[in-house]
Structures are given as C-alpha cells and as structure tokens.
MIVO-552399 format. One record per residue (C-alpha): residue number from 1; residue in one letter; y, x, z. Coordinates in steps of 0.5 Angstrom, whole numbers. Example, Ala and Ser with C-alpha at 12.3 -4.5 7.8 and 13.67 -1.06 7.14 Angstrom:
R,1,A,-9,25,16
R,2,S,-2,27,14
# end
This chain:
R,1,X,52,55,-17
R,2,X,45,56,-18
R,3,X,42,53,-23
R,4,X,35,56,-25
R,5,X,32,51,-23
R,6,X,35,45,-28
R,7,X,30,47,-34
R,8,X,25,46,-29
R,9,X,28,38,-27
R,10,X,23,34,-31
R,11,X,18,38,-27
R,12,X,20,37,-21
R,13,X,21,31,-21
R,14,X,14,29,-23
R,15,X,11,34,-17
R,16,X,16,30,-12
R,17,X,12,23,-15
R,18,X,6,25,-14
R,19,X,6,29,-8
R,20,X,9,22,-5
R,21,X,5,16,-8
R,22,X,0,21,-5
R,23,X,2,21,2
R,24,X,4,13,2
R,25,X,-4,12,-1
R,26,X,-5,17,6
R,27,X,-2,12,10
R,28,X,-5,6,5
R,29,X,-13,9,6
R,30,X,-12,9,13
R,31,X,-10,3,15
R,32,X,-15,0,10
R,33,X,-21,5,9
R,34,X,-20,8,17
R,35,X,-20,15,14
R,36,X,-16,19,18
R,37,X,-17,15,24
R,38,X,-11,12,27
R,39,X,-9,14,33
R,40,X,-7,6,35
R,41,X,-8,-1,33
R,42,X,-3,-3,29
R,43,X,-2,-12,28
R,44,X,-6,-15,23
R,45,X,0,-16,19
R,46,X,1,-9,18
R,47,X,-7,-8,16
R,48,X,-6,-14,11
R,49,X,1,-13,8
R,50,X,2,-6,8
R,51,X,-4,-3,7
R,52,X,-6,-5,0
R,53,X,1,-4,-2
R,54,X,1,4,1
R,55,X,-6,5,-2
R,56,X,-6,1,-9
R,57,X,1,3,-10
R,58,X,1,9,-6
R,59,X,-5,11,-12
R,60,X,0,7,-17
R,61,X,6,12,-16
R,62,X,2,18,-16
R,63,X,-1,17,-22
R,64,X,6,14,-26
R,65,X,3,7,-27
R,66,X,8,2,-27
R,67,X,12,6,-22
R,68,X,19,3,-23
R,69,X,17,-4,-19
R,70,X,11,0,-15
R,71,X,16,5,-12
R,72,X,21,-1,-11
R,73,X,16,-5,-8
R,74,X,14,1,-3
R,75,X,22,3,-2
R,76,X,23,-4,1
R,77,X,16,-4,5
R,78,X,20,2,8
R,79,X,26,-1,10
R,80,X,23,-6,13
R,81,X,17,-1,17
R,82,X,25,2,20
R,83,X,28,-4,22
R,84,X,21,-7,25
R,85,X,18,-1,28
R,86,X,23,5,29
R,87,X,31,2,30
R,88,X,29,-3,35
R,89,X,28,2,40
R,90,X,33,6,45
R,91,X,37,9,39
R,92,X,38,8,32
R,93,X,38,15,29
R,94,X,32,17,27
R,95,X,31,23,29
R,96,X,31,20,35
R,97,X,27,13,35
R,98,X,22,18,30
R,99,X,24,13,24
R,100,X,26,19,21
R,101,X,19,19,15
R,102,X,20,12,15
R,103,X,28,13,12
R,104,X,26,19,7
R,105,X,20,14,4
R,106,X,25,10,3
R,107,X,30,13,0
R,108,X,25,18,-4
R,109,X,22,11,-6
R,110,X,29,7,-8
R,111,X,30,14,-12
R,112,X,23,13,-16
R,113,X,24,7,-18
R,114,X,31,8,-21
R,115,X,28,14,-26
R,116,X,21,11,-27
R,117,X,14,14,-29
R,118,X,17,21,-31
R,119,X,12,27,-35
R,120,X,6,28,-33
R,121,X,5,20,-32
R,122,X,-1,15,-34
R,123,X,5,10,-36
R,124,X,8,17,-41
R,125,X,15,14,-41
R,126,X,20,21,-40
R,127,X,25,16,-36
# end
C-alpha cells in the first residue's frame, strides 16, 4: 500500500476543513449577502435557518473556531438539505436527485466534527 502521504496527515486534514467550511460560508454568503447570485428563490425558511448557520459557521469552520459542534451543527443542516430538497424527488440516489453534494457535505462535516479544530486553527487544538 501506499503511504507517503501519512506524514502529511495533519495537513491534509486542515487543507480538507478549510477548503469546506469555505464552501459552506459560499452557499452561506449567497443566501444572506447575494453574491454569487442565485439562480432561484429559495423559502424564507431556508434564507433565515440555513443562511446564518452556512455563512457564520461556514467561516467558523475554515478558520478551526469552535469547529466540534460548528461542523456538527452543519452536518445535520446537510442531513436535513437531503431529506427536504433531494430524496423526496424520483429517486433516492443521489447521483440521480443531484443530492449528491448535499450527502458529501454532510458526512465531510460529521467526520469534522469528530477530529475538532486540527493545525492550522484559530482554536489551536491538534484533535
């Protein structure tokens, strides 16, 4: 098996919560702040519940603050952005209702939250 890339395991673990909580604040920033534009409407529900917590814990997670129950909290906001929007549709696989990013999110998230803040972190715990 390969493993030359076991030493550099603290690192990429960082690079993978950055570069996530960075998307997420993405789809917070949209919702809140309108850039980049939509391309629908979303319910108020969405805009109100979902926002804040994409983009004030989308910016929580990238800079590791808090991250544990942050990226807990954004794990199950992806569980339930699934269930609402993407599994009630014609199929249940997500490479077919387009949940897939939604199922990603989540479980990336769900795996954050169990290794906490990492290196390269405001909250300086190595997890």
């Amino acid at each position: 098996m390969v493993s030359f890339m076991k030493q550099y395991e603290a690192q990429t673990y960082a690079l993978l919560r950055i570069v996530s909580g960075f998307a997420l604040l993405g789809h917070g920033s949209q919702k809140l702040l309108g850039f980049p534009p939509m391309s629908f409407d979303p319910p108020g529900y969405i805009l109100y519940v979902a926002g804040p917590i994409e983009l004030i814990g989308g910016a929580l997670i990238m800079i590791g603050l808090f991250t544990a129950p942050i990226a807990f909290l954004a794990s199950g906001l992806m569980a339930a952005a699934y269930w609402m929007s993407h599994f009630s549709t014609e199929s249940f696989l997500p490479v077919m209702n387009r949940g897939d990013a939604a199922v990603l999110y989540c479980f990336i998230f769900l795996y954050i939250s169990s290794k906490g803040d990492g290196i390269w972190s405001a909250g300086g715990r190595k997890g």
